[in-house]
N, C-alpha and C positions, 0 to 999 in steps of 0.2 A: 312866595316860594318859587326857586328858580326849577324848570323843566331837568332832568338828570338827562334828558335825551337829546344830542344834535344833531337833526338830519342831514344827513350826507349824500349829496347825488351821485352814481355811481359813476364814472369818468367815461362809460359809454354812451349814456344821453346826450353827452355833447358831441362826441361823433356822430351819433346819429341824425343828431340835428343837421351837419353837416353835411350826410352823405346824402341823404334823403331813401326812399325806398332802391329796395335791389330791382330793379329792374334793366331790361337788355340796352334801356337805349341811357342807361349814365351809369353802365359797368366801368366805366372809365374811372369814375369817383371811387373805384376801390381800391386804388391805389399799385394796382400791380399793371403798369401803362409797359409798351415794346419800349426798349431800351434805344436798338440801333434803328437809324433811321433806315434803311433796307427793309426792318421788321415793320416798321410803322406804316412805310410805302406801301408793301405785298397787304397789310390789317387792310388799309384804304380800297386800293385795288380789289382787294377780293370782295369786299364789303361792297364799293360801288357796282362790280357783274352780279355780284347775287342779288340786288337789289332789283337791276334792270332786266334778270332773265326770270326771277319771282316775278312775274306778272301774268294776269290772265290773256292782255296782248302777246305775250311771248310766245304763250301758247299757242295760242290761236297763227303767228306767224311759222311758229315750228308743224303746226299741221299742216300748213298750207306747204312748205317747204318738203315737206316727206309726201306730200300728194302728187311731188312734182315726176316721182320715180315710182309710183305705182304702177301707172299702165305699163311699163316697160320689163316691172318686174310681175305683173299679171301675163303678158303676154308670153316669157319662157315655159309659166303652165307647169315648172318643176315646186311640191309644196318644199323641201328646200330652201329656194331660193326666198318663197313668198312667207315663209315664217323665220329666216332671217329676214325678210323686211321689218314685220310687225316687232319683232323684238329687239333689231339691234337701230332701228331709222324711226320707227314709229313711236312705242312704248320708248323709247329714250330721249325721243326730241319733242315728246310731248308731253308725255307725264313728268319731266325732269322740274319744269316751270311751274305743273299746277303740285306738286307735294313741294314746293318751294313756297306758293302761296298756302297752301294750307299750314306749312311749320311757323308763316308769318302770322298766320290766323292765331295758329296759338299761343307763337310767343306774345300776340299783344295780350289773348287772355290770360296768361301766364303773368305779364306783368302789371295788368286790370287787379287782379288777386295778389300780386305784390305790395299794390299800392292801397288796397282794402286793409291787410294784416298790418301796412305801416301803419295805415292811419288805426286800426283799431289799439296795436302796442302804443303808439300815441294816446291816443283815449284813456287806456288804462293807467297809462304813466303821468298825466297832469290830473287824474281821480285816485292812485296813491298819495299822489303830492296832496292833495285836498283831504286827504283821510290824516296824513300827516298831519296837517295843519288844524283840523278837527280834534287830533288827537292832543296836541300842545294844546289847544285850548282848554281842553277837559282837562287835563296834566294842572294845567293855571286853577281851573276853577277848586279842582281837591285840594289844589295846596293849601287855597284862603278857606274851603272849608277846614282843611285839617288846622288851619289855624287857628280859625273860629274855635271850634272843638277844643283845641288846645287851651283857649284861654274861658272858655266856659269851665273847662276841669280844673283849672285853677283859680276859677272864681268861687267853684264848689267847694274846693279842696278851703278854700282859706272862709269860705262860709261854715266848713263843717268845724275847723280849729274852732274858730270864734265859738259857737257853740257847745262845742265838749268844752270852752273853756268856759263858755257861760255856765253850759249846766254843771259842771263841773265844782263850781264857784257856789253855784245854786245847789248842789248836793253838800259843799260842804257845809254852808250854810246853815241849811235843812237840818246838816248832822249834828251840826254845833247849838243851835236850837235846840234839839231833844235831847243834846245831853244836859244843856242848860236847863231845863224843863223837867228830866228826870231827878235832878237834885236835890 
């Protein structure tokens, strides 16, 4: 007995196959790429400065850079002048590099947990498939039992005929006797 059921893969698996997990470093696999090349250029460029000024050297150069104006703006003595330093020379050219390394921190975590959710929707999707395939086999093995079955009831069914037709044969018999016997 043939299965009534054909499983169908959904036409998103095999995208997915292909793009592989979402994560930051093959957003490009998503298919919406800069069109002009100007756009493509400025993607790169900015890509390649955030990369070099994310770092904890950068920082560390941007402190050193901002200590170069401190004695000079300690020695006016006006707080003014010394809390525009901290906030527009100091706190900008040094904290700019380290929350640049720490959004890097998380975007790899971010993309660590991208790559766990692909692989576990993976997991689950080759153990649907396997349930599937569990499941047509059991689909197969009912069928031959319902078949079985089937032809058991029709072995009964034509043992039970045979029978009424025996006893049947054998009542009339029986009948035909006693009447012949009553006579």
């Amino acid at each position: 007995m043939a299965s009534k059921y054909t499983y169908q893969p959904h036409p998103h698996v095999e995208n997915r196959k292909e793009r592989g997990p979402a994560t930051s470093r093959n957003s490009h696999k998503s298919g919406k790429s800069p069109t002009s090349a100007m756009t493509k250029f400025n993607n790169r460029l900015g890509f390649r400065i955030t990369k070099s000024v994310g770092t904890m050297w950068a920082a560390y150069v941007f402190f050193a850079l901002s200590l170069v104006s401190l004695p000079s703006v300690l020695q006016t003595g006006n707080a003014v002048i010394i809390v525009g330093w901290i906030a527009q020379t100091f706190l900008q050219l040094v904290l700019l590099p380290i929350i640049i390394v720490g959004q890097n921190i998380q975007a790899e975590a971010s993309d660590a947990r991208a790559i766990a959710t692909y692989d576990d929707a993976g997991a689950i999707l080759e153990e649907a498939k396997e349930i599937q395939n569990h499941l047509a086999t059991q689909d197969q093995a009912l069928g031959e039992l319902i078949e079985k079955v089937a032809a058991l009831e029709a072995k009964l069914a034509a043992g039970n005929a045979t029978a009424d037709n025996s006893a049947g044969k054998a009542a009339d018999k029986a009948a035909g006797l006693s009447k012949g016997s009553g006579k």
